[in-house]
NUKEDREN-927884 format. One record per residue (C-alpha): residue in three letters; residue number from 0; x, y, z. Coordinates in pm, whole numbers. Layout:
BEGIN
<torza 'ALA',NUM,<X,Y,Z>>
...
END
This chain:
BEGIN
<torza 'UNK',0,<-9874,16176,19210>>
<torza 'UNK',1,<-10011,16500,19192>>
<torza 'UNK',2,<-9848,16636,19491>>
<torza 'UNK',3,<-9519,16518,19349>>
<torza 'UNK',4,<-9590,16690,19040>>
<torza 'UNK',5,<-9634,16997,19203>>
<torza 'UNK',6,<-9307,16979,19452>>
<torza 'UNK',7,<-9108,16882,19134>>
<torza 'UNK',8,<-9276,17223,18932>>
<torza 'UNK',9,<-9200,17427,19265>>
<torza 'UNK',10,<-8858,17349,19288>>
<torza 'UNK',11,<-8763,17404,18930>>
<torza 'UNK',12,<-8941,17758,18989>>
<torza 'UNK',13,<-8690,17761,19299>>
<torza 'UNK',14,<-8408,17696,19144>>
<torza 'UNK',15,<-8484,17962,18813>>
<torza 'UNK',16,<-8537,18185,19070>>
<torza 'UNK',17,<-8208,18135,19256>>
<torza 'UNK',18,<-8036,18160,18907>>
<torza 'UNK',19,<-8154,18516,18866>>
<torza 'UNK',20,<-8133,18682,19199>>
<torza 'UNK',21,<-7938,18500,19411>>
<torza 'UNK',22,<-7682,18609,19609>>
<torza 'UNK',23,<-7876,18924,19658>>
<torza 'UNK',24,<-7627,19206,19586>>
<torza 'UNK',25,<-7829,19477,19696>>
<torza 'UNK',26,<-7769,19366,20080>>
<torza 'UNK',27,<-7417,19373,20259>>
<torza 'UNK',28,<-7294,18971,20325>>
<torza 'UNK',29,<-7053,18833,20546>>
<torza 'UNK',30,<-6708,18707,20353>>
<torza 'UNK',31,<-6724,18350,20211>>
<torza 'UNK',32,<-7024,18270,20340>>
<torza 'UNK',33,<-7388,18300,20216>>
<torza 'UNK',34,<-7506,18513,20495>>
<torza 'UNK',35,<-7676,18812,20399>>
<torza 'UNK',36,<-7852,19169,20563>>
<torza 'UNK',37,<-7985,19482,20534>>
<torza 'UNK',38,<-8233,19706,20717>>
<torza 'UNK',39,<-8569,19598,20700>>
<torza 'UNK',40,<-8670,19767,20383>>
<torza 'UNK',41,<-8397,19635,20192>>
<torza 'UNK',42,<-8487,19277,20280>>
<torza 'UNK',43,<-8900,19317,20236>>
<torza 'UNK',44,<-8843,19403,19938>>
<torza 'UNK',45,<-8596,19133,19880>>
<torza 'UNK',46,<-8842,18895,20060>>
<torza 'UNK',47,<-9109,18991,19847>>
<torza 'UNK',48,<-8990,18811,19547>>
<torza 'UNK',49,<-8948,18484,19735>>
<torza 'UNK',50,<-9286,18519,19951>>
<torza 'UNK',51,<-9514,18357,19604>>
<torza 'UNK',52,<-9272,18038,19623>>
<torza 'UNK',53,<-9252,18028,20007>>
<torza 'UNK',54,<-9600,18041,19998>>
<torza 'UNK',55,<-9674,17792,19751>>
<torza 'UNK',56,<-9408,17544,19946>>
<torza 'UNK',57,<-9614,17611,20271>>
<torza 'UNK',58,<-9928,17490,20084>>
<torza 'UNK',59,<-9772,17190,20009>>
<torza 'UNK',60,<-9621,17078,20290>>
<torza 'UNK',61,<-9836,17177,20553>>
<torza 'UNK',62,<-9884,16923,20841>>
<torza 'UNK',63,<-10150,16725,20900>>
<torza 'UNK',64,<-10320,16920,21176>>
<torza 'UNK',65,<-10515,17266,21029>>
<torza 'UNK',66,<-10504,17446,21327>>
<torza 'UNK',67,<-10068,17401,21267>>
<torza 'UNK',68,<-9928,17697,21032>>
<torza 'UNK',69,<-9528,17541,20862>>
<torza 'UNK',70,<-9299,17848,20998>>
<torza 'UNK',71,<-9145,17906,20682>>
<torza 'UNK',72,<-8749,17821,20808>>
<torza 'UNK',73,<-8846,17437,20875>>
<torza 'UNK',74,<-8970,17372,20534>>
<torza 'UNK',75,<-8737,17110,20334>>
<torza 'UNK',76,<-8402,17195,20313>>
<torza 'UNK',77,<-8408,17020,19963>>
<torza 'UNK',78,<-8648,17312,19823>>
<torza 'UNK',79,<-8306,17531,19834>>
<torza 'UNK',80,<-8512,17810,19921>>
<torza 'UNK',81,<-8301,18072,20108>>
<torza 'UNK',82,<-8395,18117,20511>>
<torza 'UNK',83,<-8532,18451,20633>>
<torza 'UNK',84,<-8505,18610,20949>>
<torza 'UNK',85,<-8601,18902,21052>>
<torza 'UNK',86,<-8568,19184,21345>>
<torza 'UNK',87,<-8217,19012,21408>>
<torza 'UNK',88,<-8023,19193,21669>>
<torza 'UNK',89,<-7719,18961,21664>>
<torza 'UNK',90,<-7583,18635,21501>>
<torza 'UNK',91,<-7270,18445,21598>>
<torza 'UNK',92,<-7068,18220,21366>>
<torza 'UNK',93,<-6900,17930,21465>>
<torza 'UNK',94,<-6664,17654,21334>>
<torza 'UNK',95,<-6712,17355,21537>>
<torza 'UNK',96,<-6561,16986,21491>>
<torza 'UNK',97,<-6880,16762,21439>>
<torza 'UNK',98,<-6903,16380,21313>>
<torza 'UNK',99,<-7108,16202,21056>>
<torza 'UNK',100,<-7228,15917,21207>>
<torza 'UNK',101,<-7408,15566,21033>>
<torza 'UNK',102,<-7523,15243,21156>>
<torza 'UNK',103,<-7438,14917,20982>>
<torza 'UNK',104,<-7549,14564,21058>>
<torza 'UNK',105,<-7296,14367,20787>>
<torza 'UNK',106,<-6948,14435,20669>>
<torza 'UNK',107,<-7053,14443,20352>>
<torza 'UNK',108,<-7282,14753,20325>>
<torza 'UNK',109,<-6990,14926,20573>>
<torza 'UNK',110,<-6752,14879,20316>>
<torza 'UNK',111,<-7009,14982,20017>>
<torza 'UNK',112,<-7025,15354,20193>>
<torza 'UNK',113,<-6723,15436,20406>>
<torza 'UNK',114,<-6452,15222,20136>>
<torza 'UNK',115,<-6160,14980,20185>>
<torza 'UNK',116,<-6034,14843,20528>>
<torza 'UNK',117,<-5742,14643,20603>>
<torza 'UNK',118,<-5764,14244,20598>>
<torza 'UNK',119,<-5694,14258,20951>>
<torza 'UNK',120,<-5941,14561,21068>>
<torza 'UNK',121,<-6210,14362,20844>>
<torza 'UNK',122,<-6152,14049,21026>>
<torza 'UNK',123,<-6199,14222,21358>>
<torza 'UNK',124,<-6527,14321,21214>>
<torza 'UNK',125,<-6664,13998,21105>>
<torza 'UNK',126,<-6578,13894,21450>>
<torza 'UNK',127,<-6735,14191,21638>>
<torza 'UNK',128,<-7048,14123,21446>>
<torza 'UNK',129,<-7083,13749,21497>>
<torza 'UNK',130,<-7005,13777,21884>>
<torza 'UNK',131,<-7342,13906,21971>>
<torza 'UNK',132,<-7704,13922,21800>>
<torza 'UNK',133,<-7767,14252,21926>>
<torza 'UNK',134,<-7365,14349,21805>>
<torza 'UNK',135,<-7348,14619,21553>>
<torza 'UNK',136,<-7092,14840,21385>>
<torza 'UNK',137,<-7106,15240,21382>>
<torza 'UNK',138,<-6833,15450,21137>>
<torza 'UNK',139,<-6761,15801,21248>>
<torza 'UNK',140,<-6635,16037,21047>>
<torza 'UNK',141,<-6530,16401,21159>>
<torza 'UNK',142,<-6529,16740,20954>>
<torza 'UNK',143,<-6574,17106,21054>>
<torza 'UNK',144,<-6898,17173,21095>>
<torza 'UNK',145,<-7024,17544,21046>>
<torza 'UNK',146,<-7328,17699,21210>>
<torza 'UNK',147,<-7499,18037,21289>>
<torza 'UNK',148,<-7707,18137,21600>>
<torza 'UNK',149,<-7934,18382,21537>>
<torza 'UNK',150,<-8088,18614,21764>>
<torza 'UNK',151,<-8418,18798,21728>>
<torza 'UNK',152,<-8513,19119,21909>>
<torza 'UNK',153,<-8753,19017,22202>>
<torza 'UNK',154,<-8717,18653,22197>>
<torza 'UNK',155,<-8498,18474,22510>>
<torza 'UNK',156,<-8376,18186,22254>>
<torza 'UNK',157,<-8178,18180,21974>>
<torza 'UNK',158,<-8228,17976,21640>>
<torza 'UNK',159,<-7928,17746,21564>>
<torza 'UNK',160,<-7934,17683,21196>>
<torza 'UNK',161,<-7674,17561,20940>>
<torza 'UNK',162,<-7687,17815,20639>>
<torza 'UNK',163,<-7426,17681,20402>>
<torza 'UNK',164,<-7660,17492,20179>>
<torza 'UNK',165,<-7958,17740,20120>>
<torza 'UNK',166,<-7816,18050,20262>>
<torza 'UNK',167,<-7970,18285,20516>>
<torza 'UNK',168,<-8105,18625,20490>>
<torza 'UNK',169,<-8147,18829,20784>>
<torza 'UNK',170,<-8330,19197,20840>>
<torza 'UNK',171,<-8105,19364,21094>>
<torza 'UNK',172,<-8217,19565,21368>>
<torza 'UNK',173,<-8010,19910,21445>>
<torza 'UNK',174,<-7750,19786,21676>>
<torza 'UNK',175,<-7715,19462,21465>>
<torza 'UNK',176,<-7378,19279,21611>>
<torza 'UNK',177,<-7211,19010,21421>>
<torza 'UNK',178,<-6971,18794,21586>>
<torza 'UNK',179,<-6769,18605,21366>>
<torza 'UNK',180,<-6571,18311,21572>>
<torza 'UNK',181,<-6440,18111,21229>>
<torza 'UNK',182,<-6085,18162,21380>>
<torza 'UNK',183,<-6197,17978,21721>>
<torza 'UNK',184,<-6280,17616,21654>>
<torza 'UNK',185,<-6495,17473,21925>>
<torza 'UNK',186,<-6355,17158,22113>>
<torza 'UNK',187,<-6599,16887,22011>>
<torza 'UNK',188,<-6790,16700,22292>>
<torza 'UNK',189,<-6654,16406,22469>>
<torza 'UNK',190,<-6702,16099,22235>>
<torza 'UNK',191,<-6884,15750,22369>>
<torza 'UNK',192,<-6677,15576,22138>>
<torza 'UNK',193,<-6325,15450,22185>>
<torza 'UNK',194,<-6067,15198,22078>>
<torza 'UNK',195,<-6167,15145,21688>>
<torza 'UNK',196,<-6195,14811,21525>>
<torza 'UNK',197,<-6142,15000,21245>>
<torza 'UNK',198,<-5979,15302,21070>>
<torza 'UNK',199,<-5912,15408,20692>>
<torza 'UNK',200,<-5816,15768,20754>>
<torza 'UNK',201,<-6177,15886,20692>>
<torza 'UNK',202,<-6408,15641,20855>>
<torza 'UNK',203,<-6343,15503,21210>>
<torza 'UNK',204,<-6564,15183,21309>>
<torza 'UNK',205,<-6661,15110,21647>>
<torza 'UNK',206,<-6837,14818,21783>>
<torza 'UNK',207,<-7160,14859,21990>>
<torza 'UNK',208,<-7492,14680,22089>>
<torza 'UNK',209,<-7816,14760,21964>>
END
């Protein structure tokens, strides 16, 4: 109880916060997106008005183990407390097509989060799901997915992240390099799936076995 007490008091602090100095003007940002840099002063400074609540959230949530520290970019996304990065030599943006993807084991709760379905394409689903005990229904539905891959002076790997809900801050190195590739959608991976059972123009259901 306590605990949740505490998250709740850290997240209205959060979001007061956010309401005062966020987007940060003082640092250049990429257009319609909430990506923003500057050189490393800018940003420490920047950062240092964040650190108390980062800190606090790192408190809360740290794991189990002591000997683990919580790297401040995989705390809860549901803190809405911006992502730092710093010494970034390069990011690239991309617009790929992605899939939201959910399980269902009756028609019923199918219906109750993806909509309507034709009497027909229901039918075919009663009948998928009584065929089998292990039979089960999966609904797809595609959008355009935006992420960033970040790259950090000295490291080999990059950090995939998706930005557009908390927004990323980045201290650039000199020869910083930003590759925007919104105008180049990726070609989405092969899909498992085919031949529907269903299809309302914004889910499409598939049949498989558990």
């Amino acid at each position: 109880m306590q605990d949740a007490i505490a998250v709740q008091s850290l997240k209205s602090d959060i979001s007061l916060l956010r309401q005062n100095i966020w987007p940060p003007t003082q640092l250049a940002h990429v257009e319609g997106l909430p990506i923003y840099y500057g050189i490393k002063s800018e940003v420490e400074e920047y950062y240092q008005q964040w650190s108390g609540l980062i800190e606090r959230a790192q408190d809360l949530f740290q794991p189990f183990m002591e000997d683990e520290v919580l790297d401040a970019i995989h705390l809860p996304n549901h803190l809405n407390l911006p992502l730092f990065y710093f010494y970034v030599d390069r990011i690239r943006i991309n617009k790929t097509r992605a899939k939201e993807s959910k399980t269902f084991r009756g028609v019923a709760s199918l219906i109750e989060k993806c909509g309507q379905f034709e009497p027909e394409q229901l039918t075919a689903m009663h009948h998928w799901l009584e065929s089998d005990d292990t039979a089960a229904l999966v609904a797809h539905r595609e959008f355009i997915d935006l992420r960033t891959y970040v790259f950090q002076h000295g490291q080999s790997d990059y950090t995939r992240t998706r930005f557009y809900v908390n927004g990323i801050v980045l201290s650039v190195e000199d020869d910083f390099n930003l590759i925007d590739a919104r105008d180049k959608l990726r070609k989405q991976r092969n899909d498992s799936y085919s031949d529907p059972l269903a299809d309302n123009q914004m889910w499409k259901v598939f049949g498989k076995y558990r």
